[in-house]
Structure formats: structure tokens, C-alpha cells
C-alpha positions in Angstrom: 268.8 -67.7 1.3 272.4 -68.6 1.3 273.3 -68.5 -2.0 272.2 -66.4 -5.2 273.4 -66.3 -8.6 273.2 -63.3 -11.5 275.0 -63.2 -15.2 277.8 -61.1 -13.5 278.0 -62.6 -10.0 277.7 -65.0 -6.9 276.6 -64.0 -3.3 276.7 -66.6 -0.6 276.1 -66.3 3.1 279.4 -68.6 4.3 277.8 -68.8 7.7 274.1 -70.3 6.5 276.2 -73.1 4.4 276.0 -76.4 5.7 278.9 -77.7 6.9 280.4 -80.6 5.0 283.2 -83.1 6.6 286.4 -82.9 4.7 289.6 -83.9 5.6 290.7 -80.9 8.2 287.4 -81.2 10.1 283.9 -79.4 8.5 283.7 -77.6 6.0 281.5 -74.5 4.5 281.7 -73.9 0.9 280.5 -71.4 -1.3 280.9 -71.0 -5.1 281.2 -74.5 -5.3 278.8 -75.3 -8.4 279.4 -76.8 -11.7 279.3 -73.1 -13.8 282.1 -71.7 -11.6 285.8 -72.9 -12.4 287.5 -69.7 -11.1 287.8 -70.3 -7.4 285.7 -71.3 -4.1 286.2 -69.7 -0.3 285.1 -72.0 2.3 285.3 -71.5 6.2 286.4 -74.3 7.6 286.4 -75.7 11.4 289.9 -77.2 11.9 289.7 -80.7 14.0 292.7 -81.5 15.9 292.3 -85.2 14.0 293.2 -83.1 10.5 295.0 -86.1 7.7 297.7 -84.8 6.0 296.7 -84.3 2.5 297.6 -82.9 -1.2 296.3 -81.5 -4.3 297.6 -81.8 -7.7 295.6 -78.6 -9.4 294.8 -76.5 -6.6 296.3 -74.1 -5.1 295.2 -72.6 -1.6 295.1 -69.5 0.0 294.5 -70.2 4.1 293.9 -67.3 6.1 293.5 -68.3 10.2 290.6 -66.5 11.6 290.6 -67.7 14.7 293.0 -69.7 17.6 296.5 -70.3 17.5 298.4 -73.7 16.5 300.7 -75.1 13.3 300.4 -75.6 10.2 302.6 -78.7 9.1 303.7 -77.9 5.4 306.1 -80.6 3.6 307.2 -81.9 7.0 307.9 -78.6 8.3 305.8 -77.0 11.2 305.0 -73.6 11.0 303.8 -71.7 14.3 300.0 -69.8 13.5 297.9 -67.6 15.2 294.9 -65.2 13.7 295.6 -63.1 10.7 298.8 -66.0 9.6 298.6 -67.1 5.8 299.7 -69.0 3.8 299.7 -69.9 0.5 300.0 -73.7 -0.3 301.2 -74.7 -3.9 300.4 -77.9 -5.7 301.9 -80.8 -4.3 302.4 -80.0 -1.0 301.5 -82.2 1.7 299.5 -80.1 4.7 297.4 -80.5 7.7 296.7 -78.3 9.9 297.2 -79.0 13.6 295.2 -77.3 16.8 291.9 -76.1 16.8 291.6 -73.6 14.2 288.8 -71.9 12.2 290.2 -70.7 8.7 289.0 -69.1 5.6 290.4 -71.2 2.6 290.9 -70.0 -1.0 291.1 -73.3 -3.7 292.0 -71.8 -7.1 290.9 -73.0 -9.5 287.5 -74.0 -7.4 288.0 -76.7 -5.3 287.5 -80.1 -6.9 287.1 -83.4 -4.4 288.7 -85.0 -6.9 292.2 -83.5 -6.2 292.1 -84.7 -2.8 295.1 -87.0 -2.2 296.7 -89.2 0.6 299.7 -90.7 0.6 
């Protein structure tokens, strides 16, 4: 089982989640269910192909896990490696670039609705 719910919490097993394409590469996403607003953590397999995107709502928390490359942030390229973060405020255009596994934090939960390209 990968995910399981109670009145005062949410397990999930990140690594039994199937991966979902998104717009950095594939993504695994837990928490993500209608009932839960707060926030969502998703590990996610960075593609060097990564679009430069946006939210307007969300904020996110990116921790790199694993391998080293950039993250472009408003134009600006910032060197990363494991254990780099970064916190990315509404509004800011991102990618990531390299091959990269990350742990991502969208608060409020991620919405695919406040996905945007310019």
C-alpha cells in the first residue's frame, strides 16, 4: 500500500507512487487528494529537457537529493549539488537544468492548475 489515510494523518510510500510526467521530468506525488489543501511532497526525476515554468499560488520548497547541476531562477543560474535548497516564491520563472532527483514541497498542495508558461 502506498498511501493510507486516518482523521489525524497521511502516510504515503513516495517510492511506490507512480510516477507522473510534469514539466521537469516525472513526478511522484503524495498528499495530492482533494481533502488535503495544506501542502504535497513529491520526488521528482529531473530531465535535462525541464520547461521553464511558474506558479501563481504556490510556493516550493526544492531540496536536491541527488547529482549536481543549476537551477535557473528569474534568468539567473544558480550552481546545485545534494543537500542545495531553495525556496521558490510565487511568480518566479524556474527550471531546473542537469539530471537531478529532488524532493519538492508545493504549499498550499500542488494544484496543476497553477502551472504556467510563458
Amino acid at each position: 500500500m502506498s498511501t493510507t489515510a486516518s482523521a489525524n494523518y497521511l502516510f504515503a510510500q513516495l517510492d511506490e507512487i507512480e510516477p507522473k510526467r510534469c514539466p521537469c521530468g516525472f513526478s511522484q506525488r503524495a498528499f495530492a487528494v482533494p481533502e488535503n489543501q495544506t501542502a504535497t511532497i513529491h520526488l521528482v526525476d529531473i530531465q535535462e529537457d525541464a520547461q521553464t515554468h511558474y506558479h501563481k499560488k504556490l510556493t516550493e520548497i526544492y531540496l536536491i537529493f541527488e547529482g549536481e547541476g543549476h537551477m535557473e531562477l528569474d534568468g539567473e543560474l544558480i550552481p546545485v549539488k545534494p543537500m542545495s535548497t531553495i525556496l521558490i516564491k510565487p511568480g518566479c520563472r524556474h527550471r531546473a537544468i542537469g539530471k537531478l532527483k529532488i524532493v519538492n514541497i508545493p504549499v498550499p498542495a500542488f494544484d496543476p492548475e497553477d502551472e504556467w508558461f510563458d
